[in-house]
N, C-alpha and C positions, 0 to 999 in steps of 0.2 A: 334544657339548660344543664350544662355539663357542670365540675368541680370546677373543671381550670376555666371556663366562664366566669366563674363569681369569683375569681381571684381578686377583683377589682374591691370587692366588699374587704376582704382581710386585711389589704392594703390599707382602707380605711379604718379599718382598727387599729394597726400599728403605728398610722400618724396619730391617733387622740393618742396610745399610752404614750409617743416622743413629746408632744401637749405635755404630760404631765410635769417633764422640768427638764431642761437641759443634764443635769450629772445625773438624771434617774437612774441610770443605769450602771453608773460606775459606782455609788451607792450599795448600790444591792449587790453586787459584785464584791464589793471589799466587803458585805455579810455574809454571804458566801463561803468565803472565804475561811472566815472563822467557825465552819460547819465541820462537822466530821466528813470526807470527801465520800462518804458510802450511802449518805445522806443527802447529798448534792441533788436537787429538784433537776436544776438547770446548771449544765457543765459550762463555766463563764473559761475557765481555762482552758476549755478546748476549742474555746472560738464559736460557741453557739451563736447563730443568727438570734438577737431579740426580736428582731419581725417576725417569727414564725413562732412567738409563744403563743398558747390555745391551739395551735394547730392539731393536733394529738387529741385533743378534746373535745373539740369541735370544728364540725363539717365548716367550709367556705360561705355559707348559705347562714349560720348560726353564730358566727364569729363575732358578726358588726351588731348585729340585735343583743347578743350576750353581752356586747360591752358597752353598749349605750343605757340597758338598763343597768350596770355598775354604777356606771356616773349619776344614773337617777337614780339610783338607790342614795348615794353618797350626799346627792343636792337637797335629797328630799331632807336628809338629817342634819345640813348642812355641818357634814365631814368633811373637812379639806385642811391641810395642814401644808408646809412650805415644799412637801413632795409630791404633793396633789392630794386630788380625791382618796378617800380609804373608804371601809365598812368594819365596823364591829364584828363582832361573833354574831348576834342577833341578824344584821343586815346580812351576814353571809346566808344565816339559814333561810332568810327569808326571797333571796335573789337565788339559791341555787331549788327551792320549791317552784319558782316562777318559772323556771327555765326547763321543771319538771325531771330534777335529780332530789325524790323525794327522800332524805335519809335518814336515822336515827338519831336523835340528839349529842349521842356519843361518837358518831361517825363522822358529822361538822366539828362537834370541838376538835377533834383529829387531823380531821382535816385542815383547822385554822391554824391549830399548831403547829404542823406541817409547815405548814405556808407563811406561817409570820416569821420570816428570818431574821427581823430587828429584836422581836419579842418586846412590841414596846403594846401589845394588844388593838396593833391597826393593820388592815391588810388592803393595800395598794394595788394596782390593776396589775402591775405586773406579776407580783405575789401571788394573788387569784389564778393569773392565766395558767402561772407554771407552774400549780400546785395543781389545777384542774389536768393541766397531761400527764404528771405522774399519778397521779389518782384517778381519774377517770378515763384516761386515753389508753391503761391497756387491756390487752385484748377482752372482752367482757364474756364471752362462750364459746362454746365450738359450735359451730352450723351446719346442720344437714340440712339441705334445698331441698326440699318437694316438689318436682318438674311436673307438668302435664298439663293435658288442656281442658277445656269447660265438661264436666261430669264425668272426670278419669278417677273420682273416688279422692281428690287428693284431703277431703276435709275427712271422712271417716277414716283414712290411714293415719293422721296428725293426731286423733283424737285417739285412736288405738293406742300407738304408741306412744303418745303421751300416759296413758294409763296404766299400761302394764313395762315401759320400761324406764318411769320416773322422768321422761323426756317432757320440755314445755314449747307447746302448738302455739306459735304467733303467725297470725293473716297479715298483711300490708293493707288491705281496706278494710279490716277491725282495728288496727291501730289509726289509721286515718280520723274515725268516725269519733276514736276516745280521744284523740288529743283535741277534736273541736269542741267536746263537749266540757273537756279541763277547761277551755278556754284558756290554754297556754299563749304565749306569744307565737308562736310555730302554727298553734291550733286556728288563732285567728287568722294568720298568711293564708292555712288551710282552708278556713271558711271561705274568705275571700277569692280565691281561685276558684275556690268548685263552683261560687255564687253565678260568679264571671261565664261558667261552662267552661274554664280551661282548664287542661290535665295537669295534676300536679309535678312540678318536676322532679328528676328522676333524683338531683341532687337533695329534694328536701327532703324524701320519703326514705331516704338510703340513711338520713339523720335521724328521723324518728325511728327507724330501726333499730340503730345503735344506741341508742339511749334506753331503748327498752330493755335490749338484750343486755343491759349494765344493771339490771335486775335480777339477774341469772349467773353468778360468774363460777364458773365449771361447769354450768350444767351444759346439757346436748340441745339446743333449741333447733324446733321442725321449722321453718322457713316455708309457707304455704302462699302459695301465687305470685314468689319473685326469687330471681328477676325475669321481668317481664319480655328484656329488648337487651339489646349489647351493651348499651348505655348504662342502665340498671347495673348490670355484673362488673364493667368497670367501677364504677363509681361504688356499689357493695365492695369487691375487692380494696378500692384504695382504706376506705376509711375503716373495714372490718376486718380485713385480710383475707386468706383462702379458704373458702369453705371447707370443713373437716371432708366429706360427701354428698352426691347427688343422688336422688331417688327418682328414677325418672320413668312413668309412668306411662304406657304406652299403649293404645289401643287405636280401633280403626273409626275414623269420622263415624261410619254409621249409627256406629254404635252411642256414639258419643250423645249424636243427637236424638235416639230413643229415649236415651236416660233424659236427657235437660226436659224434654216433651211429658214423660212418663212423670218426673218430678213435679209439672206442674199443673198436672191432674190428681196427683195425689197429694199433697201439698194436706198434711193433720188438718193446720189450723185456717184452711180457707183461704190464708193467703201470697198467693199468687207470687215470687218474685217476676221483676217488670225485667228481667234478662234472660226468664223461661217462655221463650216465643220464639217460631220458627226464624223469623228473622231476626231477632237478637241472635240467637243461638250460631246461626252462619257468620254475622258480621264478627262472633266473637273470635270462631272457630278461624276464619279469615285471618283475622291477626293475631291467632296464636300460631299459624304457619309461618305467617309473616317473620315474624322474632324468633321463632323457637330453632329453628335450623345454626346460623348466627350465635343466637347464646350458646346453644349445645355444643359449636366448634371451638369456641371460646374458653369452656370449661377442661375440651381436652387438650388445648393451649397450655393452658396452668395448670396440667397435670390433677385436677380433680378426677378421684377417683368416682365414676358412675356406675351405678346399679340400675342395668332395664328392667323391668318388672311389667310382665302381661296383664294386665287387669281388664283384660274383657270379660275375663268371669265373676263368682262374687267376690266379696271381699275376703268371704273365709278362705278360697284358694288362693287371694292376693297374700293372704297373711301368711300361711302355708309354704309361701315361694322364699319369705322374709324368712322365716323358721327354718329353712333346707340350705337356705347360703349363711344361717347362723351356724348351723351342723358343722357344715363344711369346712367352715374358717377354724372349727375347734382344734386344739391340737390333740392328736392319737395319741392314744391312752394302750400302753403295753401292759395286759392282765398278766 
């Protein structure tokens, strides 16, 4: 399922906020109005579409669940006034934790005062929406992608680097596995699919990405095992942007599948991963051919800048190659 698949979901967000009252909009526009223009959430003068507030915030796939728990947050307290539904300060913090934007006491009041343009201490769906894209819609860190296939070393280079140059290693099925266990609204979609045996789509997982990565904002985050297909890297480029660079890791099947074999005999604690097996190992290897060609053309599309890296040897000469195009890039120094 692509983004512009679930466009049909956004749409139904933007009919419940017209739900909320016929002049809803011309309302908040003459509050606006009365802003300092530097401070402007949402540019009503220059003709912004209101269908497309939250978009900047959330994925197409996140849109309609983020705003139907609004309205249940609102019903539950039974908040509604002649512009509709609203939330308190309290209800905001407690619907932007749900939704798994976990933030500091200090950083919701901020944020509500932000977003309450009336200042009458209520904040309206729309209020919410367009506070949530100036605030959480931009860019949240710079991205280096970790390319390669099944036992090209890509987790001990995450973990390296993470360590010695302050960078922060996120997996896409480590983030999968915690957002089930939050039991987020997202996490239960997530349960649900996998329950099923269906692959989760490429548009939900490109959202839990970004939300994570809104935990980090300046740092370098390592990008380990995506994107996976063409699909992935579109749908990461729309809602993330371009990734900073690729590290793309490259060695020969043989090899590949020594290491996955070797890994599950030697395995410390006895056990076993259920995808170190001769034939796991090929089916995987299969569809990392399958997609990696495709992404990789894709990357030089949009101009991402890629670094190949031979990693058939160990990991210390992997690092070693990182350290010599560090040299390199230095600028000369006249003694």
């Amino acid at each position: 399922m692509s983004l512009r698949c679930t466009a049909n979901i956004a749409k139904h967000a933007a009919t419940k906020i017209k739900a909320q009252g016929a002049n809803h909009r011309v309302v908040q526009g003459a509050c606006f109005h009365t802003r300092e223009r530097a401070k402007l959430p949402f540019d009503q003068q220059n003709g912004s579409n209101g269908d497309n507030m939250g978009s900047k915030a959330f994925a197409d796939c996140e849109l309609g669940p983020v705003t139907d728990l609004f309205l249940q947050y609102a019903k539950k307290r039974d908040f509604e006034d002649e512009r509709g539904s609203y939330l308190c300060l309290d209800g905001v913090k407690d619907l932007l934790e749900s939704i798994g934007e976990r933030r500091s006491e200090d950083t919701v009041a901020e944020f509500f005062r932000y977003a309450d343009v009336n200042q009458d201490g209520k904040l309206h769906l729309d209020e919410f929406l367009v506070a949530a894209d100036q605030v959480l819609g931009e860019s949240p860190a710079r991205i280096v992608l970790i390319v390669g296939g099944p036992g090209s070393g890509k987790g001990i280079m995450c973990s390296r680097l993470a360590a010695e140059c302050n960078a922060v290693h996120l997996s896409s099925g480590d983030m999968l596995r915690e957002e089930v266990e939050k039991g987020s609204y997202l996490g239960k979609e997530v349960a649900d699919i996998m329950a099923r045996g269906d692959l989760v789509s490429s548009a939900l997982i490109t959202a839990l990405i970004r939300r994570k990565m809104r935990d980090y904002p300046g740092r370098r985050v390592l990008l380990d095992g995506f994107p996976r297909s063409l699909e992935n890297a579109r749908d990461f480029s729309e809602l993330c942007g371009k990734p900073e660079l690729a590290l793309h890791l490259t060695c020969d099947d043989t090899i590949l599948m020594e290491r996955i074999l070797k890994r599950s005999r030697e395995n410390a604690d006895g056990q076993v991963r259920s995808d170190d097996n001769i034939d796991t190992a090929l089916k995987r290897l299969r569809n990392y051919h399958k997609y990696h060609a495709p992404t990789m053309a894709w990357l030089k599309e949009q101009h991402v800048p890629i670094v190949n890296l031979d990693v058939s040897g160990d990991p210390d000469s992997v690092w070693d190659q990182l350290l010599a195009i560090g040299r390199l890039m230095r600028p000369v120094t006249k003694l």
